[in-house]
C-alpha positions in Angstrom: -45.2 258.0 186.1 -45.8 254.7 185.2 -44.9 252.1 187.3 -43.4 249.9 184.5 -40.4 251.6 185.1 -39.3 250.1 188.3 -40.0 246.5 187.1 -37.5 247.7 184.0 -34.9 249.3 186.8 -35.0 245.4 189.3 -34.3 243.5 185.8 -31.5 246.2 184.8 -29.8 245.9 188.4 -30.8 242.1 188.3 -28.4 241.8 184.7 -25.7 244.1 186.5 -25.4 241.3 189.3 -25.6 238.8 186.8 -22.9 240.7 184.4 -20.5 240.8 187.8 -20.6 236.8 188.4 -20.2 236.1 184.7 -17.1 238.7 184.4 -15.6 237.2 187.8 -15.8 234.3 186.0 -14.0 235.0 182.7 -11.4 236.4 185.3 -10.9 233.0 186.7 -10.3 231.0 183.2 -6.9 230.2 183.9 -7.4 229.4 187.3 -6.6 225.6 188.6 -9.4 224.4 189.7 -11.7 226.8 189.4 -15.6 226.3 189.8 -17.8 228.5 187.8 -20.6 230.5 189.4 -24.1 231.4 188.2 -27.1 233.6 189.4 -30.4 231.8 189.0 -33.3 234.7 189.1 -36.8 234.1 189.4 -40.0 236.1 188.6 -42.8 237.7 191.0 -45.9 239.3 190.5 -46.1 242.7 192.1 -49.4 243.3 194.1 -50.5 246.5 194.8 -54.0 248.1 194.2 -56.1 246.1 191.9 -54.6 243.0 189.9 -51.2 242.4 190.1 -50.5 243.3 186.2 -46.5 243.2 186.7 -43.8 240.8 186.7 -40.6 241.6 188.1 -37.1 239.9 189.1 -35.7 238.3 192.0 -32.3 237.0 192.7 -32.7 233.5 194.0 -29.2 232.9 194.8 -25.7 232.1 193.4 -25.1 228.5 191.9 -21.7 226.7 191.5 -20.8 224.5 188.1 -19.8 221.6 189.1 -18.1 220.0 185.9 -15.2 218.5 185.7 -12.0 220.9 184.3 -9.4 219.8 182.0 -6.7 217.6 183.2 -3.0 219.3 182.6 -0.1 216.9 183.0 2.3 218.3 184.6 4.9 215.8 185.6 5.4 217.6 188.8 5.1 215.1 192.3 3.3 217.7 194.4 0.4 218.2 192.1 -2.9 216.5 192.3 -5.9 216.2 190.1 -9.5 214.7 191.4 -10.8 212.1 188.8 -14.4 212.7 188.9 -16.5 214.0 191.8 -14.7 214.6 195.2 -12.6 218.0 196.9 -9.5 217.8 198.3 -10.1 219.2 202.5 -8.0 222.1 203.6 -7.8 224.7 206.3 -9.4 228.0 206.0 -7.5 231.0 207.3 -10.5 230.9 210.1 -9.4 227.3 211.2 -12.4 225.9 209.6 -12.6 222.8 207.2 -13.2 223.8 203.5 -12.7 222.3 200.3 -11.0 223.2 196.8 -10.0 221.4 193.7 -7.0 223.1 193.2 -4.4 220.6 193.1 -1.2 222.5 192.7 0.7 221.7 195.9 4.2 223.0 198.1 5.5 222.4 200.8 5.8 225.4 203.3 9.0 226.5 204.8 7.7 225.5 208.1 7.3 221.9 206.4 3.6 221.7 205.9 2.2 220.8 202.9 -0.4 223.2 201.6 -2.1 224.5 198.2 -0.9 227.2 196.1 -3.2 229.5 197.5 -1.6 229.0 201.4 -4.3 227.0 202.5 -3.3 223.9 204.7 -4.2 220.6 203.0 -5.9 218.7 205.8 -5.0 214.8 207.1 -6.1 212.3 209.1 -5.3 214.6 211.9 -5.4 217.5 210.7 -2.6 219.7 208.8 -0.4 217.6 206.8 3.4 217.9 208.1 6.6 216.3 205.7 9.7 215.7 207.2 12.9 215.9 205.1 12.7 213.5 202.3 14.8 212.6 199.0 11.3 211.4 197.2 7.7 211.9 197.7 5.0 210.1 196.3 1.0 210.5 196.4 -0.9 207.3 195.9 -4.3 207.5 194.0 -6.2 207.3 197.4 -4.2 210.4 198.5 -1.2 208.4 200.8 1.6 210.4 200.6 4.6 208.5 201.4 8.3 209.5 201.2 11.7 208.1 200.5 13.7 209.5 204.4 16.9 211.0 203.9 19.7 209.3 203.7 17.6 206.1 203.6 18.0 203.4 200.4 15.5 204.0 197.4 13.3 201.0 198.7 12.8 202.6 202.1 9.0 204.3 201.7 7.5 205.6 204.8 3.8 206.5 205.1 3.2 210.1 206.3 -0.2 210.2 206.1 -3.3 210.4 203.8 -4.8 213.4 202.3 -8.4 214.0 203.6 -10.7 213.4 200.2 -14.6 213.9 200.6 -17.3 213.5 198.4 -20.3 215.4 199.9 -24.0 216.2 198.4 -23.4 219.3 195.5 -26.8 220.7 197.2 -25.2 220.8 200.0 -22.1 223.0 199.1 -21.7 226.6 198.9 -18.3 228.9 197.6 -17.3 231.5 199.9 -16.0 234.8 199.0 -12.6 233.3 199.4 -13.4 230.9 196.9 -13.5 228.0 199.2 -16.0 224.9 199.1 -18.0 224.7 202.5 -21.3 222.7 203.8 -23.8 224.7 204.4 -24.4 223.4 207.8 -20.9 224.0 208.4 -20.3 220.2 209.5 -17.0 218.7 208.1 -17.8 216.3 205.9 -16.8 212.1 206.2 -13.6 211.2 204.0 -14.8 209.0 200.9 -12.2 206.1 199.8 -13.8 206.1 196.9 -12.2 209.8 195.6 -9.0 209.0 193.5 -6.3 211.0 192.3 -4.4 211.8 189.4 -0.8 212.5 190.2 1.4 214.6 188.2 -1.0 216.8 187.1 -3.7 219.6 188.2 -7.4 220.1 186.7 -7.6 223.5 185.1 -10.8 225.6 185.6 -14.3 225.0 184.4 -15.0 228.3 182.2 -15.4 228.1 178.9 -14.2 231.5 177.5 -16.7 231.0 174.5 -19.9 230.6 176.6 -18.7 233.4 179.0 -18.0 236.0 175.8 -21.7 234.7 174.6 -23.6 235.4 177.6 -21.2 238.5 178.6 -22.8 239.8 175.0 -26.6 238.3 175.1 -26.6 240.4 179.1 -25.5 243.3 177.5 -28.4 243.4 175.4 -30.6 242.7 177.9 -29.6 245.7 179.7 -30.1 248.2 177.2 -33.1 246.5 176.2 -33.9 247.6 179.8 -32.4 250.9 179.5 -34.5 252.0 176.7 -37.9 251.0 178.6 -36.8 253.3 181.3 -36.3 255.6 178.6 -39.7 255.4 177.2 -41.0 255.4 180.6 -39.3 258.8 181.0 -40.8 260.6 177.5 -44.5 259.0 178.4 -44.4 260.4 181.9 -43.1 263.8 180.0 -46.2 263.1 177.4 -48.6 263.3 180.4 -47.3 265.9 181.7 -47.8 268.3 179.2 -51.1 267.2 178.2 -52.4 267.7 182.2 -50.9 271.6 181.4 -52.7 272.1 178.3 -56.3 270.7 180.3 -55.5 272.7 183.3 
């Protein structure tokens, strides 16, 4: 059998893992906040007796798109939107420090402020906590301040600040969760100069054109790949039955 057929089986199961990320993305379009995923491959000679005559495919690791989503008004006073680079910090459900740019914020029944996905939004001391208020407003530099009950309309107090950080995109990786972490695991420093958008929450990164495109152009690949095993197949039958007719 020729062994052109397991460089043609790596690239088929190489466009399978890449069909997966691109489908969990198109999954995600109408998720807030949403960071796309991408697989980058990368190709290696395979040694063996005599020259290495073959190429095949390697998986070099997942990627995250970091461009900005669309900004949707809102008009609600709990959601958030990042203007520019920067991640809003939240607690994991392991107690760890991660990040997200999913705005869309509530306030728990035990009082604690937190994203729509349950996750804790982190302040200068950890988990924000909001008393009773009659008004709540975020500043651009993530103070939240409220209006006390029972106090007058003038009467703001500051509760705290939401934790904003800016780190390295190299230095970032998603989780399965879909969480923003450092890959050292090291929280990262708060950067003052991360504003917000109040009133409004930034809408995923997909494009549902460019997923349908490349969702198509991968499943051309594979067949493309299919058929070479296919040919790989009938030779190896060829050879076969040309080695019975000489013996």
């Amino acid at each position: 059998m020729d062994r052109f057929i397991y460089t043609a089986m790596q690239g088929a199961r190489e466009i399978m893992l890449q069909q997966a990320t691109n489908n969990h993305n198109l999954a995600n379009i109408n998720t807030t906040g949403f960071r796309a995923d991408f697989d980058a491959v990368r190709s290696l000679p395979v040694y063996g007796p005599g020259l290495p005559t073959r190429v095949t495919v390697q998986d070099a690791g997942a990627g995250i798109d970091f461009a900005q989503g669309e900004i949707i008004t809102t008009g609600n006073d709990l959601d958030v939107a990042i203007q520019g680079d920067g991640f809003i910090a939240v607690q994991a459900p392991d107690g760890s420090e991660a990040y997200t740019r999913a705005g869309e914020l509530r306030i728990s029944a035990s009082g604690i402020l937190e994203t729509a996905g349950g996750h804790p939004v982190l302040g200068n001391g950890g988990p924000i906590a909001i008393p009773p208020y009659q008004k709540l407003e975020i500043g651009a530099d993530g103070t939240i301040s409220i209006q006390p009950m029972g106090q007058e309309a003038a009467t703001l107090a500051v509760v705290d600040r939401i934790r904003l950080v800016r780190p390295p995109h190299e230095t970032l990786k998603k989780g399965k969760d879909g969480l923003i972490r450092t890959r050292d695991g090291e929280p990262a420093p708060p950067d003052a100069g991360v504003r917000l958008i109040t009133g409004a929450v930034e809408g995923s990164n997909v494009s549902s054109v460019q997923a349908l495109v490349t969702m198509i152009e991968l499943a051309r690949q594979f067949e493309m790949h299919v058929n070479l095993l296919r040919e790989a197949k009938e030779a190896d039958t060829s050879a076969t039955r040309v080695l019975q007719l000489n013996g």
